[in-house]
C-alpha positions as CSV (number, residue, x, y, z in Angstrom):
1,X,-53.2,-69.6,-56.2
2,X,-52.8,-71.2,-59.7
3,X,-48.9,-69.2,-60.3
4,X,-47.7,-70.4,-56.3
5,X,-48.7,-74.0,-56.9
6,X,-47.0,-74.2,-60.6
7,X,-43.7,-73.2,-59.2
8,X,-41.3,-76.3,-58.5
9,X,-41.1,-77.1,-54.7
10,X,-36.8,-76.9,-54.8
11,X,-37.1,-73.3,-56.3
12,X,-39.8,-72.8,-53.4
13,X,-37.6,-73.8,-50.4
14,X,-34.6,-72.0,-52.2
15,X,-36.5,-68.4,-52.8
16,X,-37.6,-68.7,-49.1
17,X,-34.3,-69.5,-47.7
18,X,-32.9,-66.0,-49.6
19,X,-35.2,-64.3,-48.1
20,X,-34.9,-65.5,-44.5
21,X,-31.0,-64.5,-44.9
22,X,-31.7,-60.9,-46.5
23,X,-34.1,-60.4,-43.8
24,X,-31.8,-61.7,-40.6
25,X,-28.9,-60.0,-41.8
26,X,-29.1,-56.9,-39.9
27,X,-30.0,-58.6,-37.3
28,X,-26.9,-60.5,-37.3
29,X,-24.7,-57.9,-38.0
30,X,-26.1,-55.3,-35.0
31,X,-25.7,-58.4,-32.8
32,X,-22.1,-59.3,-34.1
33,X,-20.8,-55.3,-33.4
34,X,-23.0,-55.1,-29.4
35,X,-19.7,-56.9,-27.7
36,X,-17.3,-54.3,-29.5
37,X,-19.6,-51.2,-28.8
38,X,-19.8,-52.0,-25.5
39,X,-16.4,-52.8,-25.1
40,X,-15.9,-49.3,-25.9
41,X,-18.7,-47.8,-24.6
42,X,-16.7,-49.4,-21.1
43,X,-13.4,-48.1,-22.2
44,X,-14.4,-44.4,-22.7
45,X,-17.6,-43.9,-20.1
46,X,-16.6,-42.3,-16.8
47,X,-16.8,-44.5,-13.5
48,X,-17.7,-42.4,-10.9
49,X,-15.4,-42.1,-9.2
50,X,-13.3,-40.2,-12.4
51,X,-16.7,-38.1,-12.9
52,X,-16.6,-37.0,-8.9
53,X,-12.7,-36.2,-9.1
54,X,-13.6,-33.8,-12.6
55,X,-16.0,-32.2,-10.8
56,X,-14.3,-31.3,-7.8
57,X,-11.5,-30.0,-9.9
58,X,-13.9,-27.5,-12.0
59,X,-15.9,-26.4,-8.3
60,X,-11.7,-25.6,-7.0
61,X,-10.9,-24.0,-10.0
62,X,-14.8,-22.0,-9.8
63,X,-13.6,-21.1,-6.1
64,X,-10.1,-19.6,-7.2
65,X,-11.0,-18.1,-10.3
66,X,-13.8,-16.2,-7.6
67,X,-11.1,-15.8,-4.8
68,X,-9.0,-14.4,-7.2
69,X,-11.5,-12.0,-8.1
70,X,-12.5,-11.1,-5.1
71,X,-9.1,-10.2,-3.8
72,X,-8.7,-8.5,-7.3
73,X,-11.8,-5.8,-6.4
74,X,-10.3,-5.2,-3.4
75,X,-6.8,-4.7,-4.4
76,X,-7.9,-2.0,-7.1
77,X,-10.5,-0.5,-4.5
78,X,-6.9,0.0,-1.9
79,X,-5.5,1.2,-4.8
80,X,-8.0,3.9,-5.2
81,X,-8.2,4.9,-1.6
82,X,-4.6,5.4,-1.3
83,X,-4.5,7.2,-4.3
84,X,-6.9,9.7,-2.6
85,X,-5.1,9.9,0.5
86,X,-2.9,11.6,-1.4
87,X,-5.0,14.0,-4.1
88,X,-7.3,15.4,-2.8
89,X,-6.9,14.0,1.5
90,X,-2.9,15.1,1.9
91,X,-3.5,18.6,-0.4
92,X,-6.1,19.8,1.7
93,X,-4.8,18.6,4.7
94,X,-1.4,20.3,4.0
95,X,-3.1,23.6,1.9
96,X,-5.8,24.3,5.0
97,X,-2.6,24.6,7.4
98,X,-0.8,27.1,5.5
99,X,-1.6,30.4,4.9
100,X,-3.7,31.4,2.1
101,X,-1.2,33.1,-0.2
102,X,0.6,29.5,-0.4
103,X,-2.8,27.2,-0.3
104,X,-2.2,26.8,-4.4
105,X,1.4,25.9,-4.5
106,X,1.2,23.3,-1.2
107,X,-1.6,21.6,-3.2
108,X,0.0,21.7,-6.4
109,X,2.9,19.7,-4.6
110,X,1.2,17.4,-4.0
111,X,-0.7,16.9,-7.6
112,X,2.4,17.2,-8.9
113,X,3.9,14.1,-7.4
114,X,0.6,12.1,-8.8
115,X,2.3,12.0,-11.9
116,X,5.9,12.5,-11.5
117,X,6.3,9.3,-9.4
118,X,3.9,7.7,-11.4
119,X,6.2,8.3,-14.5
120,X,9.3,7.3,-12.5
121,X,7.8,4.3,-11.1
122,X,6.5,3.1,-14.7
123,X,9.8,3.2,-15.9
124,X,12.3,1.7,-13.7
125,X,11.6,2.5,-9.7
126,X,9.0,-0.2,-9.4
127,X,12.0,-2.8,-10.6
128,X,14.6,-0.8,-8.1
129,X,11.5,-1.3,-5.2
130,X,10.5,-5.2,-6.2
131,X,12.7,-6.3,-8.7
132,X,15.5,-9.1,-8.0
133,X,18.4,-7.7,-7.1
134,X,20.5,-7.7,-3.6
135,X,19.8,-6.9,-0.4
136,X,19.9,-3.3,-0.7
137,X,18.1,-2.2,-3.9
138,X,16.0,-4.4,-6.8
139,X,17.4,-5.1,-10.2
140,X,16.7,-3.7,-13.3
141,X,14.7,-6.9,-14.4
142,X,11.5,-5.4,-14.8
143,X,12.0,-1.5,-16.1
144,X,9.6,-0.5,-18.4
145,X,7.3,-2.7,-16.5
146,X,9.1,-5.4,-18.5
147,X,7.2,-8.7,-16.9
148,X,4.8,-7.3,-15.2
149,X,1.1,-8.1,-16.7
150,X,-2.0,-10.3,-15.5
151,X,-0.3,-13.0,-13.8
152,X,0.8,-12.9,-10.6
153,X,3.8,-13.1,-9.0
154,X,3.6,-15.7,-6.7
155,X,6.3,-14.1,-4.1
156,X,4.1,-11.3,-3.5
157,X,0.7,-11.5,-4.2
158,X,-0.4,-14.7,-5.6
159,X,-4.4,-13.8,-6.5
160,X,-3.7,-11.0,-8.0
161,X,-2.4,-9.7,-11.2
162,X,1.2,-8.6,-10.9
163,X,0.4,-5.2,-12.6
164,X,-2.6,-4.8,-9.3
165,X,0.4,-5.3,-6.9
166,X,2.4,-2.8,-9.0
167,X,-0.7,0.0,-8.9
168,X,-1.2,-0.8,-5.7
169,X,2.1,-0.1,-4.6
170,X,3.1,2.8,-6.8
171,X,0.2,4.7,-4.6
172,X,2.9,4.4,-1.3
173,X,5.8,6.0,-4.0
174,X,3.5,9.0,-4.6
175,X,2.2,9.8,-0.7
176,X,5.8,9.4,0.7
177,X,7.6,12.2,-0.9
178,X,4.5,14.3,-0.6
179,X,4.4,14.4,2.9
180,X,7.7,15.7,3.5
181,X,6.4,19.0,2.1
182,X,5.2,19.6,5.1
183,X,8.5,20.9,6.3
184,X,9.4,22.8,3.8
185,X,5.8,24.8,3.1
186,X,5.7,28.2,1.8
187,X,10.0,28.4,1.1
188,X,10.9,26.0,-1.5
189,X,10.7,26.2,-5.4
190,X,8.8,24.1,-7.3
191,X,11.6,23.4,-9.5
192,X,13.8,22.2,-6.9
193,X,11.1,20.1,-4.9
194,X,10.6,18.5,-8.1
195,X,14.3,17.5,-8.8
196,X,14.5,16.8,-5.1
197,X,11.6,14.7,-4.6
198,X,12.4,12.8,-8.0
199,X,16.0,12.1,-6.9
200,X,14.9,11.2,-3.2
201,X,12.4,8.6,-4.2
202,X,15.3,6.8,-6.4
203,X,18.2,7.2,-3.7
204,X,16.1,6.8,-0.2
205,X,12.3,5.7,-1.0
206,X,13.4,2.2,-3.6
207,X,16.1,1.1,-1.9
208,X,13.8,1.1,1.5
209,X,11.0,0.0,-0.3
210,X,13.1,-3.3,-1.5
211,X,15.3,-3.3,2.2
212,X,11.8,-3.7,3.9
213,X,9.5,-5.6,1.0
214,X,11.5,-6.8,-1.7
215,X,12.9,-10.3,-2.8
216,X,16.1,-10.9,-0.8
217,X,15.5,-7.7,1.2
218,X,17.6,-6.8,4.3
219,X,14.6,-6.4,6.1
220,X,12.3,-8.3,4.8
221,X,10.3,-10.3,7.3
222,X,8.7,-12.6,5.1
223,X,11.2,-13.9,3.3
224,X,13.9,-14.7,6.0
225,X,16.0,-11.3,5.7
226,X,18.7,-10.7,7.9
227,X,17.3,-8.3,10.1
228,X,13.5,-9.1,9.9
229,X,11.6,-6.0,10.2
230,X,7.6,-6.1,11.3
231,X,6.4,-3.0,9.1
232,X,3.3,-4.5,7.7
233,X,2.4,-1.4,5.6
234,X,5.1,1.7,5.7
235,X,6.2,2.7,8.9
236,X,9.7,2.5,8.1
237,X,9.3,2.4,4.9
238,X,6.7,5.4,4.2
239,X,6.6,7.4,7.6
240,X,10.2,7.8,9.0
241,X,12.1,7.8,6.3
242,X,9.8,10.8,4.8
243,X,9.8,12.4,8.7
244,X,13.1,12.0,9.5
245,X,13.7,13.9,6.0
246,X,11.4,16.7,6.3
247,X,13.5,17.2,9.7
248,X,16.7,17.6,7.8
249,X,14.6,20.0,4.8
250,X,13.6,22.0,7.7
251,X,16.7,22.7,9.1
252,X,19.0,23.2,5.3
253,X,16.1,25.7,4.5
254,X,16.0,27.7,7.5
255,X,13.2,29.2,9.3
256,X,10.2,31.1,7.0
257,X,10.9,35.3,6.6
258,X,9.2,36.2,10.2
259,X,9.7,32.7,12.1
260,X,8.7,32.5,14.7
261,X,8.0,36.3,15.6
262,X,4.6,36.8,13.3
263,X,2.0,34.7,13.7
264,X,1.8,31.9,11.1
265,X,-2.0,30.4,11.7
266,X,-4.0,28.2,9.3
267,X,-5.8,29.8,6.8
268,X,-8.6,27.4,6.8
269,X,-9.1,24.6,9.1
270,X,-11.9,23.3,7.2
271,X,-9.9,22.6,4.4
272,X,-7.8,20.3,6.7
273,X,-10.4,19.1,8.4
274,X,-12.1,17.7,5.5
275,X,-8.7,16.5,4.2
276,X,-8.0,14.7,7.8
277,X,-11.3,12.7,7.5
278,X,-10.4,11.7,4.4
279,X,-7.2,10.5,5.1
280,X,-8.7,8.6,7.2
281,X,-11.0,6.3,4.9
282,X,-7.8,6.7,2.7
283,X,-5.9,4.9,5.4
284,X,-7.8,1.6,5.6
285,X,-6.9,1.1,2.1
286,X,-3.1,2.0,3.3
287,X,-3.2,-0.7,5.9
288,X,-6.1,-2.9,5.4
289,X,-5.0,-3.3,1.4
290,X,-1.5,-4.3,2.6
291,X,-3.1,-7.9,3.4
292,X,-3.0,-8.2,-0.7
293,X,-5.9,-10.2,-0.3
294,X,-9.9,-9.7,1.1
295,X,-9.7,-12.1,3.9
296,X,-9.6,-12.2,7.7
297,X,-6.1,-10.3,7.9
298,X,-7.1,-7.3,6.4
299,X,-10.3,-7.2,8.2
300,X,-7.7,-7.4,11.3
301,X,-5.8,-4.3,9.8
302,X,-8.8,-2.7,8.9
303,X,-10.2,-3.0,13.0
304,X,-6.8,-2.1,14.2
305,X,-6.4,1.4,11.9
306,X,-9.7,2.6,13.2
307,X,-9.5,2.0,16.7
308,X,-5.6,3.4,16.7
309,X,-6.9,6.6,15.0
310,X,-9.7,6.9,17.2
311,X,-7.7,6.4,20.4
312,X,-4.6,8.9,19.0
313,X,-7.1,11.9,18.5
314,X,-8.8,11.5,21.8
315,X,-5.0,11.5,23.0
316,X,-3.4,14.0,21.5
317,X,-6.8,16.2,22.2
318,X,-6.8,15.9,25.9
319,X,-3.0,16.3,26.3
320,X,-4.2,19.6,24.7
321,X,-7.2,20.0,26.9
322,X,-5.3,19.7,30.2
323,X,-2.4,22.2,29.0
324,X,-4.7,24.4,27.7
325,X,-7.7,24.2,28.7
326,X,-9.7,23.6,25.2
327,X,-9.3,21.2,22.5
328,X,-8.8,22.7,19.3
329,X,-10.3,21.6,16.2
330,X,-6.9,21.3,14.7
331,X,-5.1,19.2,17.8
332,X,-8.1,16.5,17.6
333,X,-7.7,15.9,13.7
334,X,-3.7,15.7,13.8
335,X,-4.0,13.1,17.1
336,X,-6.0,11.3,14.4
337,X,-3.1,10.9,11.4
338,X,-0.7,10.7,14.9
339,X,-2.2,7.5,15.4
340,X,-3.0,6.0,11.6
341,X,1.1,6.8,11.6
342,X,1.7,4.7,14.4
343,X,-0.5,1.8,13.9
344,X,0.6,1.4,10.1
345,X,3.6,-0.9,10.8
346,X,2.0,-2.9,13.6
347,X,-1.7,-3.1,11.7
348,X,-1.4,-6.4,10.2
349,X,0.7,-7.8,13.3
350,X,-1.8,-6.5,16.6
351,X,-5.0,-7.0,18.2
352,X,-7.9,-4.2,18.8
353,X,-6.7,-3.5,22.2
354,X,-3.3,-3.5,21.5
355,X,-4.0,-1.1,18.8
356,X,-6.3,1.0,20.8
357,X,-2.8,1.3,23.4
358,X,-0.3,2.4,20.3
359,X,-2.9,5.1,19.1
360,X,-2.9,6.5,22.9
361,X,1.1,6.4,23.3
362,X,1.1,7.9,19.9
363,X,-1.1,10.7,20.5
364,X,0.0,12.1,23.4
365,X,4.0,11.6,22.3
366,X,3.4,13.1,18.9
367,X,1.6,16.4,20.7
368,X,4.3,16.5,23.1
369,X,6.8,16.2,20.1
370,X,5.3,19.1,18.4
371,X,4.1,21.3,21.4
372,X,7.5,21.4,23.6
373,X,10.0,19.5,21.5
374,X,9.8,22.0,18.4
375,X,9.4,24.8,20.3
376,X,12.4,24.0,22.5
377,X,14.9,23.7,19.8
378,X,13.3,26.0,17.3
379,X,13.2,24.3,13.9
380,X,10.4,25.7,11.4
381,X,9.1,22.1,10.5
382,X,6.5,24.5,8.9
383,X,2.9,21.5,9.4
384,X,4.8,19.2,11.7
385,X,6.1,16.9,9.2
386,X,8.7,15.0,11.6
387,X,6.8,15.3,14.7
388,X,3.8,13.4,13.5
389,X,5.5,11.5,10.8
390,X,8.8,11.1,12.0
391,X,8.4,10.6,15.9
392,X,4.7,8.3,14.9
393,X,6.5,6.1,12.8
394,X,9.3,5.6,15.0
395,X,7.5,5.2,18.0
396,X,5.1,2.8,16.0
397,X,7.9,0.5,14.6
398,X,9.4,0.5,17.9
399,X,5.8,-0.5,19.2
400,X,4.6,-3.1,17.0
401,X,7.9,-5.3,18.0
402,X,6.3,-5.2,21.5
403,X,2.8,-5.9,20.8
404,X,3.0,-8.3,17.6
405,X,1.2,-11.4,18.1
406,X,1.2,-15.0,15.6
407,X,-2.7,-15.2,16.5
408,X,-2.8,-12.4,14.1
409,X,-0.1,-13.1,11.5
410,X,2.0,-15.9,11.8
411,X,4.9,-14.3,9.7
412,X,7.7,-16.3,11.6
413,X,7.9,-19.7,11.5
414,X,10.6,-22.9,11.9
415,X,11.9,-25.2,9.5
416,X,9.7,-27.7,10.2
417,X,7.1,-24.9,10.1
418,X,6.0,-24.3,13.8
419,X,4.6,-21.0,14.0
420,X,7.2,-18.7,16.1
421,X,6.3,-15.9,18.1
422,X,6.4,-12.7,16.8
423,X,6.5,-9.8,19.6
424,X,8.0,-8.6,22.8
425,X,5.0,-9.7,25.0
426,X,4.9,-12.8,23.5
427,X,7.7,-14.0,24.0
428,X,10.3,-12.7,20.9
429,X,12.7,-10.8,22.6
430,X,15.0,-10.2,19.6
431,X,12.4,-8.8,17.6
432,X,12.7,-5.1,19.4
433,X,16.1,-5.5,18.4
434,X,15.5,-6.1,14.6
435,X,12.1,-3.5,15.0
436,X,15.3,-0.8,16.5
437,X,17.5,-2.0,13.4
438,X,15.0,-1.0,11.0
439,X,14.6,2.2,12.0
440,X,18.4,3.1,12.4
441,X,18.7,2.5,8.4
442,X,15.2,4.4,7.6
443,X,17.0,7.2,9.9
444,X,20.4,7.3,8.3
445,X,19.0,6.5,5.0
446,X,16.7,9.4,5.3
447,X,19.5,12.0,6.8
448,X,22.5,11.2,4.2
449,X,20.5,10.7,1.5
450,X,17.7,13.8,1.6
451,X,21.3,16.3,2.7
452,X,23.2,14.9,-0.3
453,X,20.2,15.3,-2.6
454,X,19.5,18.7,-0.9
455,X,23.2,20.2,-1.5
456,X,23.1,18.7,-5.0
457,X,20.1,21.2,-6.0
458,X,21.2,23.5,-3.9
459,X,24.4,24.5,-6.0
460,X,22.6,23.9,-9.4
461,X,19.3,25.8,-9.4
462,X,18.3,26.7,-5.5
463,X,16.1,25.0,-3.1
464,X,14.5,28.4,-1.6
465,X,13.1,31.2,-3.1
466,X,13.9,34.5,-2.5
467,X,12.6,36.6,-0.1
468,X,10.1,38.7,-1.7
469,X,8.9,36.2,-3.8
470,X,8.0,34.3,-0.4
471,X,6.8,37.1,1.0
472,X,4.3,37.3,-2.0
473,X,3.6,33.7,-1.5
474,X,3.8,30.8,-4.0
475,X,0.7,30.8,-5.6
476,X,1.8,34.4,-7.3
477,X,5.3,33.3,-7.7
478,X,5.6,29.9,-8.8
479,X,2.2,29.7,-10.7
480,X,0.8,33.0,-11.3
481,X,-2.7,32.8,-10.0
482,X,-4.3,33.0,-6.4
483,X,-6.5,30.5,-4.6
484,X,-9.0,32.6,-4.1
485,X,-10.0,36.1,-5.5
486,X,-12.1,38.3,-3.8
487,X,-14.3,40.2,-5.4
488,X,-15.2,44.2,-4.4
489,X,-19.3,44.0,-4.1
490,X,-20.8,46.6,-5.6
C-alpha cells in the first residue's frame, strides 16, 4: 500500500492506459481480420449446389470405371471360351471323327493354328481386319499392334481396352482356318496346310473380317456400309467363307486312297462327343461376347445360341430317326454345331422363338446337305466341313435378314435417329437383299481366293501326301509318333 500511494496520479492513469492497449490489442486485431476471413471463407466454401454437382460426377465416374470393368471380365472370359472352342473343343471334335491313325495330325492342326494366327494377327492382320483403310481391306495403321493398348477405341468397343477387343477378336482368326480341315482330313501335309492356311487368312479371312466389321467396311452394318450385312458374330465372316473353302480343298485334293469303297468310320465318338459339348459352352462366348459389353444384348445372344443348338440337334436327329430308324450319337451332336452355325449371324439380331425356328431349318437342311447332297455328287468333304459350315452359315445369313428384329438391336436407324426396322418380317424388305449380297462375296471370296492359294502351294511344295504315307496315316508320317500305343499284356 505505501509504494501504490507514493506513485504520482499522471504516471498512474498513464501506466494503466498502456496496459489497457497491450491487453486489447489482440482483440482488436482478430476483430479487424473476421470480415476478410470470412470474405474468403465465402469465396472458397462450396454452396451446395457445387458440392451436389462434385458428387454426382465422382458416383458417374464410380459407375463407368465399374461398367467398364464389368464389361472388361466378360470380354476376357469370351475371349477364353472361344479360345477353347478351338483347342481343345474343334481338335477333339475333328480327331474323334477321323480314324485313329490320323487322330494326332487332325489335332495338331488345329494346335498349330493357336499360334500361327496368333503370330500373324500380332503383326499386321489385326490392322488388315480393323485398321483404317478402304472398303475392302484395313490399313497398315496399327501393325505391330502399333496403337493398340488400354484405351479403347471408341468405334468398336468403347468399355473396353482396345488390346481386349484385339484378343478377343484374334480368337475368330484362329477357329476359322481350323475348321476348314475338316475337308481335307487324313490327305494334306502339314507343311502345306500351314502355308495355306497362313496365306488364306491374309487374302480371304482380313479382308472379310474388315468387309463385314471394319471401319468403312463394305458390309458393315453399323457404320452405314454400302451393302449392310446383319452377321452379328461370323456367319459370313467365319462360317461360309471357311465352308465354302473346305468345299473347294475337297474337290483340288481329290477323294482319300479307298473313297468311298472302304469304310471310313469314326475312330472314337467320344472324343467328339466331348469336343461337341464343349463347343458348345465355347459358343456362347462366340456369340454372346460379340455384344462387346455384359448387358441385356448379350444375354439376348446368349438365350438365342442355346435354344438354336438345342432345336438344330433335335432336328437333324429326327430327320435321322425317320430315315433310319435310330438316332446316332454322332447325328444328334453335329445337329447341335448345325444350329450354333446358323444362329451365329442372326444371335444378336433375333428373339428365342425366332431362334428356336433357324436351329430347326438348320438342322434338318444341314443333315439333308450331308446325307443326300454329298452322297449324290460324290465329293470326300472328309467331317462335313461345307455341309455344316458352309450350307449353316449360308442358310443362317440368309435367315437372320428374315427374322431380325429392332426390339433386339436397333442397328439401323434415320438421320434424325428413328429406329428403322431391321428384318424381312418386320418390315425391311431390302435387307434379304444386302443379307444375299453378303454371302455372294464370302462365296466368291472364299472360291478364288482358297483355288489361287491352293495352286500356289501346290506347284511349290505339294498339298497331298503321297499315297503310302496316307495309307500309314499322319500321325507316323508327318510327326512320328501314334496317338495311342497299345501295349501286348503279358
Amino acid at each position: 500500500m505505501a509504494a501504490f500511494e507514493s506513485l504520482d496520479g499522471g504516471k498512474l492513469e498513464v501506466s494503466i492506459g498502456k496496459g489497457l492497449i497491450a491487453g486489447l490489442a489482440p482483440v482488436l486485431l482478430v476483430l479487424m481480420f473476421v470480415p476478410v476471413l470470412c470474405a474468403q471463407n465465402a469465396a472458397v466454401a462450396p454452396s451446395p449446389a457445387t458440392d451436389t454437382n462434385s458428387r454426382l460426377a465422382r458416383l458417374e465416374q464410380q459407375a463407368a470405371a465399374a461398367k467398364s470393368s464389368a464389361d472388361n471380365a466378360w470380354m476376357l472370359t469370351s475371349s477364353a471360351l472361344v479360345l477353347m472352342m478351338t483347342g481343345p473343343g474343334l481338335a477333339l471334335f475333328y480327331g474323334g471323327l477321323v480314324r485313329k491313325k490320323n487322330v494326332l495330325g487332325t489335332m495338331m492342326q488345329s494346335f498349330a493354328l493357336m499360334a500361327v494366327i496368333t503370330v500373324l494377327w500380332g503383326l499386321f492382320s489385326y490392322s488388315l481386319s480393323f485398321g483404317s483403310g478402304n472398303s475392302l481391306i484395313g490399313g497398315l495403321h496399327n501393325i505391330f499392334l502399333k496403337g493398340v493398348g488400354a484405351a479403347p477405341d471408341a468405334d468398336y468397343a468403347p468399355t473396353i481396352p482396345a488390346q481386349t477387343f484385339m484378343i478377343y477378336q484374334l480368337m475368330f482368326a484362329i477357329i476359322t482356318p481350323a475348321l476348314i480341315a475338316g475337308a481335307f482330313a487324313e490327305r494334306m501335309k502339314f507343311s502345306a496346310m500351314l502355308v495355306f492356311t497362313v496365306l488364306w487368312s491374309i487374302i480371304v479371312y482380313d479382308p472379310m473380317a474388315h468387309m463385314v466389321w471394319g471401319k468403312g467396311g463394305l458390309l458393315n452394318a453399323s457404320v452405314g456400309g454400302r451393302f449392310p450385312t446383319l452377321d452379328f458374330a461370323g456367319g459370313t465372316v467365319v462360317h461360309v467363307t471357311s465352308g465354302v473353302s473346305a468345299l473347294v480343298c475337297a474337290l483340288y485334293l481329290g477323294k482319300r486312297v479307298g473313297f468311298p469303297k472302304e469304310q471310313m468310320p469314326p475312330h472314337s465318338v467320344v472324343l467328339s462327343f466331348i469336343g461337341a459339348c464343349m463347343l458348345w459352352v465355347g459358343w456362347f462366348g462366340f456369340n454372346a461376347g460379340s455384344a462387346l459389353a455384359a448387358g441385356s444384348l448379350a444375354t439376348s445372344a446368349f438365350v438365342a445360341t442355346h435354344f438354336a443348338a438345342a432345336a438344330a440337334a433335335l432336328g437333324w436327329a429326327g430327320a435321322e430317326w425317320i430315315r433310319n430308324g435310330k438316332p446316332s450319337v454322332l447325328g444328334g451332336i453335329s445337329g447341335a454345331v448345325a444350329g450354333l452355325v446358323a444362329i451365329t449371324p442372326a444371335s444378336g439380331f433375333v428373339k428365342p422363338m425366332p431362334a428356336l425356328a433357324i436351329g430347326l431349318i438348320a438342322g434338318v437342311f444341314c443333315y439333308w446337305m450331308v446325307a443326300k447332297v454329298k452322297a449324290r455328287f460324290g465329293y470326300d468333304d472328309s467331317l462335313d466341313a461345307f455341309g455344316v459350315h458352309g450350307a449353316g452359315g449360308t442358310l443362317g445369313a440368309l435367315l437372320t435378314g428374315v427374322f431380325a428384329v429392332s426390339a433386339v438391336n436397333p442397328i439401323f436407324k434415320d438421320a434424325q435417329g428413328n429406329v428403322l426396322a431391321s428384318g424381312l418380317l418386320e418390315g425391311n424388305l431390302y435387307q434379304l437383299l444386302n443379307q444375299l449380297v453378303g454371302v455372294g462375296i464370302a462365296w466368291g471370296l472364299g472360291i478364288v481366293g482358297t483355288l489361287a492359294i491352293l495352286k500356289l502351294v501346290d506347284v511349290t511344295i505339294g498339298v497331298r501326301i503321297p499315297e503310302e504315307e496316307e495309307v500309314q496315316g499322319l500321325d507316323l508320317s508327318q510327326h512320328g509318333e501314334e496317338g495311342y500305343y497299345w501295349e501286348a499284356s503279358a
